[in-house]
Structure formats: C-alpha cells, structure tokens
Wavefront OBJ file of the C-alpha trace (Angstrom):
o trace
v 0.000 0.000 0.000
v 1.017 3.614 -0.666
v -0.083 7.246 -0.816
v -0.227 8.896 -3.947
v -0.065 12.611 -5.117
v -1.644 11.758 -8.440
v -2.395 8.569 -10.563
v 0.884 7.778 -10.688
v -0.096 4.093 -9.357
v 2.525 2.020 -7.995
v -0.698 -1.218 -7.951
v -3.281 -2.269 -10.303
v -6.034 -1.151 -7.551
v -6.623 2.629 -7.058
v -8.918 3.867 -4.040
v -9.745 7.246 -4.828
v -11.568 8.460 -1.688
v -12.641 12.156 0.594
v -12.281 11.365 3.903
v -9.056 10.181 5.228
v -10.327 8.081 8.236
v -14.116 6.994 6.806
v -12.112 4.078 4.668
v -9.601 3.075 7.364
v -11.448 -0.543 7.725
v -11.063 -0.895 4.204
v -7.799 -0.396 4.101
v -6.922 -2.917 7.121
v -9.008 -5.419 5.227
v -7.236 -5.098 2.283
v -4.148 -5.174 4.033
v -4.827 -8.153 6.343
v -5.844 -10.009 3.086
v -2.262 -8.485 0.835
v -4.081 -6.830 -1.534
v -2.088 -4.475 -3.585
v -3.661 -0.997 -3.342
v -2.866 2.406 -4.088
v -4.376 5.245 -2.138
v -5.863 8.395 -3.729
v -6.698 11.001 -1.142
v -8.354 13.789 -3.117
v -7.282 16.400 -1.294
v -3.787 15.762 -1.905
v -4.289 14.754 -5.802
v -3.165 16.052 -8.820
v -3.061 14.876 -12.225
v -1.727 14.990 -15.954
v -4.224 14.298 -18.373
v -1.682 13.672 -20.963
v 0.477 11.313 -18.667
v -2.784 8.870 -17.925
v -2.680 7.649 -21.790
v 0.631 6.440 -21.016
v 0.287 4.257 -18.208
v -0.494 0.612 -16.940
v -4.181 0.043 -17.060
v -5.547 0.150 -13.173
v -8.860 -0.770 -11.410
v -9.978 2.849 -9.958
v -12.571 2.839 -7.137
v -14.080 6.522 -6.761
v -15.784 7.011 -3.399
v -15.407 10.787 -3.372
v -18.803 12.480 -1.749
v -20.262 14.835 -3.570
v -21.185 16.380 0.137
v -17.721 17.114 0.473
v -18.187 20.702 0.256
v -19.964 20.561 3.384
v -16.816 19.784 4.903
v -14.606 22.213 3.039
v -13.518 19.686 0.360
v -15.896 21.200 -2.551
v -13.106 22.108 -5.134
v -12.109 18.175 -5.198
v -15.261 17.526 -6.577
v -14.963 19.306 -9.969
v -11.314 18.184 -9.625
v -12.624 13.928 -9.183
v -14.898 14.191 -12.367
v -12.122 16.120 -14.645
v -9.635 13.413 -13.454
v -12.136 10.545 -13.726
v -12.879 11.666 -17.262
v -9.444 11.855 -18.219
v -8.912 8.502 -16.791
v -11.734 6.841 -18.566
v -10.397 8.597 -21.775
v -7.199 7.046 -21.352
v -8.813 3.402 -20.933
v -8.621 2.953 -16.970
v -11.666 1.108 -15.657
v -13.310 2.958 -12.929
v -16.171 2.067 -10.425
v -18.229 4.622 -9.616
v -16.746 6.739 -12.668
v -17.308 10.569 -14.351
v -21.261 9.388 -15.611
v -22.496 8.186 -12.560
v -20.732 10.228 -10.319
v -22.045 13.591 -12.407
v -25.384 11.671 -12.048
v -25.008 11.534 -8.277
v -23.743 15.182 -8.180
v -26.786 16.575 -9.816
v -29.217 14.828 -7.588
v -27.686 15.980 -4.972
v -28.691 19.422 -5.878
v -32.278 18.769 -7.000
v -33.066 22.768 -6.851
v -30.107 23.269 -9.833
v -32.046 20.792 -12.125
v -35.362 22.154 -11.251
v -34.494 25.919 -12.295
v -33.185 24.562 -15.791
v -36.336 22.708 -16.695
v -38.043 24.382 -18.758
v -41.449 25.564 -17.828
v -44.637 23.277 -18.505
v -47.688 25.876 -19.157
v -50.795 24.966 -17.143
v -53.092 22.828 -18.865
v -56.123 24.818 -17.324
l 1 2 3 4 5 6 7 8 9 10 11 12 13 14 15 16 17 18 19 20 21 22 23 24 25 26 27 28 29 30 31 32 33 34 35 36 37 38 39 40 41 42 43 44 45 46 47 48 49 50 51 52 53 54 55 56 57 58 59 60 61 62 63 64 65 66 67 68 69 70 71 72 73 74 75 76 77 78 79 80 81 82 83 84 85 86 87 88 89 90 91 92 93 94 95 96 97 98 99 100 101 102 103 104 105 106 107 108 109 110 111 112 113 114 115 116 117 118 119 120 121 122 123 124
C-alpha cells in the first residue's frame, strides 16, 4: 500500500476516496488479506491528463462524496470528475466513474435541475 499525489499508481487497484479516516477498515481489510492498493486522497491529488494515456491500465474505485463541500472539500469535486474523465479517456476502468458520479452530483442538488427545466404551461 502507498499514498499517492496523483495517478501515478505504484498497484493495479486505485482507491480514490474524501475522507481520510471513513475508509480506514477498508484499508486494514485489504491489508490483512495483501491486496495491492494504491491510495488516492483527493485532497492531496493532482493529475496529468496527458500522462494517464501512457500508463499501466488500473482498477480505480471513486468514493469521493459529492457532500464534500460541506466539509470544506468542494473544489475536489470538480477536480474527481475532470480526473475521472481523463482517466476513462485514457482506458482505466473505474467504479463509480465521471457518468455516474455527475449523475449523483446533480441529484444531490435537486433545486439546480429544477431551475433549468423548462417551464410546462398549465393545462387549465
């Protein structure tokens, strides 16, 4: 196991995660059982979207909250989906990757979805 500033991977399995103790278990589990793991604190990340073409293909697990602004973490949210694109793009596989986690964004702010609906007019 190691800590990463950026994709730069070191094992095939990438954890790419907010909260630096909420996935403590995790990694003891995946310790206790030697499974080779990177970690991806995305706080501390930073990336080259034209290094990712480049490298070994990796497994990335995204479990970045899009709540994370509520604990002073919001810029790593735009930052997760730019890098998860990028790594799609360059043919990483990713759970949990930029269309589902742009899905989950938006529904967690139902009100911005609302005001760009367009209008129904009353049918009375």
């Amino acid at each position: 196991m190691s800590a990463v500033m950026s994709v730069v991977a070191t094992h095939p399995l990438v954890i790419h995660y907010e909260h630096p103790r909420w996935f403590d278990r995790l990694f003891a589990e995946l310790d206790r059982r030697g499974v080779p793991y990177t970690k991806s604190l995305a706080s501390h990340h930073v990336f080259d979207p034209a290094l990712e073409a480049g490298r070994d293909r990796h497994l990335i697990f995204n479990r970045m909250s899009p709540s994370a602004w509520r604990r002073g973490e919001g810029s790593a949210i735009g930052h997760t989906l730019a890098w998860l694109q990028s790594v799609e793009r360059a043919g990483h596989r990713v759970i949990n990757g930029a269309r589902g986690f742009s899905a989950f964004i938006n529904r967690r702010k139902p009100g911005r979805l609302a005001n760009s609906a367009p209008l129904m007019p009353s049918s009375t």
